[in-house]
N, C-alpha and C positions, 0 to 999 in steps of 0.2 A: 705128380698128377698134373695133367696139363688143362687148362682154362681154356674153357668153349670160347667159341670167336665171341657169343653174343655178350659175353660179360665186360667187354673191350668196346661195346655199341656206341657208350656212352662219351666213349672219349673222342671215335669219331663227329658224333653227333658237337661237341663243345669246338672241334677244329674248325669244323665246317660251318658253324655258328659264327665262331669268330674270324672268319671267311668272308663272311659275307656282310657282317659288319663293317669289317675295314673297306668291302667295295662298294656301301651303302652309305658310308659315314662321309665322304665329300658331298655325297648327292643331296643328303640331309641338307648339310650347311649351304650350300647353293640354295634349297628352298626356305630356311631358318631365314638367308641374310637375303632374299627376292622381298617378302614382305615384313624388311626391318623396317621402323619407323624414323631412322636416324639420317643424316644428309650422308652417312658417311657409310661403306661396306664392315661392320663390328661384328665378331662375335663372342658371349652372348647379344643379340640386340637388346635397346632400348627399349622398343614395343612391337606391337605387328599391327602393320595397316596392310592394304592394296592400292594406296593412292601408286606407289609405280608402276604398278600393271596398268591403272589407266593413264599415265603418262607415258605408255611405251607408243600409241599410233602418234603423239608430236614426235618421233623420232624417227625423221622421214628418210635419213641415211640408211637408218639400220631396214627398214623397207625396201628403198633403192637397193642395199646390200644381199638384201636375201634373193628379191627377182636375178641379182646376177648370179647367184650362186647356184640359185634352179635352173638356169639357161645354160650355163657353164657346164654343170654336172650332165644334165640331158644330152645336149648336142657331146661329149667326151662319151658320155655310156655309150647313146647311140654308134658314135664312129670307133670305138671299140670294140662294140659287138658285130659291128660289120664285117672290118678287119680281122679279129682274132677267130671268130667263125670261119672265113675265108682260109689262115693259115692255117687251124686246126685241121681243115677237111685236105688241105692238101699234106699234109704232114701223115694222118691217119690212114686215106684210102689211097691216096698215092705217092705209095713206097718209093723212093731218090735214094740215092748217097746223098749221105753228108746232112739229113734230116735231122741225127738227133744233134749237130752243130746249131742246126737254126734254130729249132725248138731251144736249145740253150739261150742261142742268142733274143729270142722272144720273150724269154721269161729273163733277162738279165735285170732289167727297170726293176724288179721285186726287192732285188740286193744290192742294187746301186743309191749310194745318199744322195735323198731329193735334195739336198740342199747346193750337189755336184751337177744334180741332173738340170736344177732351177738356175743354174749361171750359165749351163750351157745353152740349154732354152733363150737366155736372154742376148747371149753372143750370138745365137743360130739367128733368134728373129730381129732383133736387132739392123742384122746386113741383107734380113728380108723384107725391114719397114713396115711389119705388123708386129712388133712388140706396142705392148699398152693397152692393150685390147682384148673381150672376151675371146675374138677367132682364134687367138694365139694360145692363152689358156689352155681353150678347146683342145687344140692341137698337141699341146703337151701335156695334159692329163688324160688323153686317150692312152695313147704313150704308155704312163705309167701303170695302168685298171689294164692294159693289155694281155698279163701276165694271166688275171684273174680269169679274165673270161678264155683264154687258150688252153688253160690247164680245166676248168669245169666243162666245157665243152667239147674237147680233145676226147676227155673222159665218157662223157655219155657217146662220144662218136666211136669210139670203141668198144660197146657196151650192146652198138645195134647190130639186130641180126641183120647178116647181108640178103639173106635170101629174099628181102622184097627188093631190095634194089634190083638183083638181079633175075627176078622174075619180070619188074616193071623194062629193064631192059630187052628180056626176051619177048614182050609184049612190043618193041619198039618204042619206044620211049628215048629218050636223048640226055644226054649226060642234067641240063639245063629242071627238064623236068624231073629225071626222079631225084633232083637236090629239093623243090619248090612241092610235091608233090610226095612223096614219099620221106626223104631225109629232113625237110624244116619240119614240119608239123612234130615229127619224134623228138625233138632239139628244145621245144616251145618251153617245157618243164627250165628243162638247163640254161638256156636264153634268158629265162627272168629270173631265178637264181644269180647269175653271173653279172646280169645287168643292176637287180640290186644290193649287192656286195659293193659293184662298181660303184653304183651312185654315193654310198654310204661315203668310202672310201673320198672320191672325188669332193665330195662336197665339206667336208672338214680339212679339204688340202688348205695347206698354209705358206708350206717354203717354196715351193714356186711360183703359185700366184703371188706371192709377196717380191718376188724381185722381178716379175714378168708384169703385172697391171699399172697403170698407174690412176691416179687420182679421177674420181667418176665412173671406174669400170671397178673399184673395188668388192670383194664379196663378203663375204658377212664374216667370215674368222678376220678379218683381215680387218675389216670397220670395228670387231669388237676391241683389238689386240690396240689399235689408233686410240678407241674411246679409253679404254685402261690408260693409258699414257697420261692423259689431261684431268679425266674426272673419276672420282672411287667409290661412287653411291651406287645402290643397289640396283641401279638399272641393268649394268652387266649380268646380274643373277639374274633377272629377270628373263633378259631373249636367251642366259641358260638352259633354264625351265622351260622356255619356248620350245627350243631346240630339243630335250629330251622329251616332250611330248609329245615331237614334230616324229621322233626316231621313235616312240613306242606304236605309235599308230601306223608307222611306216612297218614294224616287226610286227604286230599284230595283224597288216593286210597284207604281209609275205605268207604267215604262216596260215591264215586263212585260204589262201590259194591254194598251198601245198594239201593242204585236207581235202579241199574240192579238186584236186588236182585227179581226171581218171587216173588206174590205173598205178597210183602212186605205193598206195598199202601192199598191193599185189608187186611190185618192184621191191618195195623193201622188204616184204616178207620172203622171198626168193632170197632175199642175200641175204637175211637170217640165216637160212633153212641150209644154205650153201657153206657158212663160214662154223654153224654147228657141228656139219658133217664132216 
């Protein structure tokens, strides 16, 4: 006699439990050792205060650090989503030889080690006298988040019906307008989706801004990874917490969009209704 699935519930339920344990158990200690009371990062701590939450505004690097990390990120989304929108639309609505070549070559940065792509950046800009500096960053963290936004956008650009394009055309309309007029507005969904993935992405890079900035243009992984070297007190745990609080409120005002997003439920309920069938 064979055993219903649900008599087996239990043991999913204990997997999944201890799941999510082991991916909650650093997060914990990051909060346990942020308000340890001891000079030093221990776990169990000593005691628990907040004296170093309010000594994190004297810590005016780690400041300086994070405004380049936001400037960094932004100006790379941005000039990613320019670009990979750009090749997407030319890859999807006009058909070439040798397309799915390029589309390869576009998404190559996803499987390339940054840490190949971060010496080459620094030989590349290097002989172009902007290494050390966020523009250069910029440049090569566009670069890498390219893959992201060409592959989510590509996607939704194959997804739209043509028939307004080419109604808007029969109307006379010009290649120019129905991209700004008819094709971005359908994109907007996909466009902040992709843009932030990108930023997520961008903003916790390490191995290139680390051989491409130098001293004063540093970003915040980079300030943290410096401060670990010399001192081991709980301030590091601290702009942790920062930081994952910085990343819930940033998933929380993705996912609030997606809700208010028109049109979204009625998109994905269609691809239910299609992958049932």
């Amino acid at each position: 006699m064979t055993k219903k699935p649900r008599d087996y519930k239990w043991i999913l339920y204990v997997c999944a439990g201890a799941v999510g344990l082991y991916l909650l158990l650093p997060l914990l200690m990051i909060l346990v050792t942020s308000v340890s009371s001891g000079a030093s990062s221990k776990f169990p701590p000593e005691g628990l205060t907040l004296e170093w939450y309010s000594r994190l505004g004297d810590q005016k690097q780690f400041l300086e650090a994070f405004r380049n990390s936001m400037l960094s990120s932004a100006g790379a989304v941005l000039l990613a989503l320019v670009t990979g929108t750009m090749a997407a639309l030319a890859i999807v609505h006009y058909p070439f030889p040798g397309r799915g070549l390029l589309r390869a070559f576009f998404m190559s940065p996803m499987v390339m080690p940054k840490i190949t792509l971060g010496v080459a950046y620094l030989i590349l800009f290097s002989k172009m006298h902007i290494a050390g500096g966020l523009f250069a960053l910029i440049l090569g963290e566009a670069v890498i988040v390219l893959p992201f936004v060409l592959s989510i956008v590509g996607s939704a650009l194959a997804n739209l019906n043509p028939a307004h394009r080419e109604a808007a055309a029969d109307l006379g309309a010009g290649p120019f307008r129905i991209f700004f007029t008819i094709t971005l507005p359908q994109l907007r969904l996909s466009l902040f989706l992709a843009g932030s993935i990108a930023f997520v992405f961008t903003f916790d890079q390490v191995e290139t801004a680390l051989l491409i900035l130098r001293q004063g243009s540093y970003t915040l992984p980079i300030q943290l990874f410096l401060y670990m070297e010399k001192w081991q007190d709980p301030t590091v745990a601290v702009v942790s917490m920062v930081l994952i609080a910085f990343a819930l409120v940033l998933f929380f005002a993705i996912k609030l969009v997606i809700r208010s997003a028109p049109g979204l439920e009625k998109l994905l309920g269609s691809r239910t209704n299609k992958r049932r069938s």
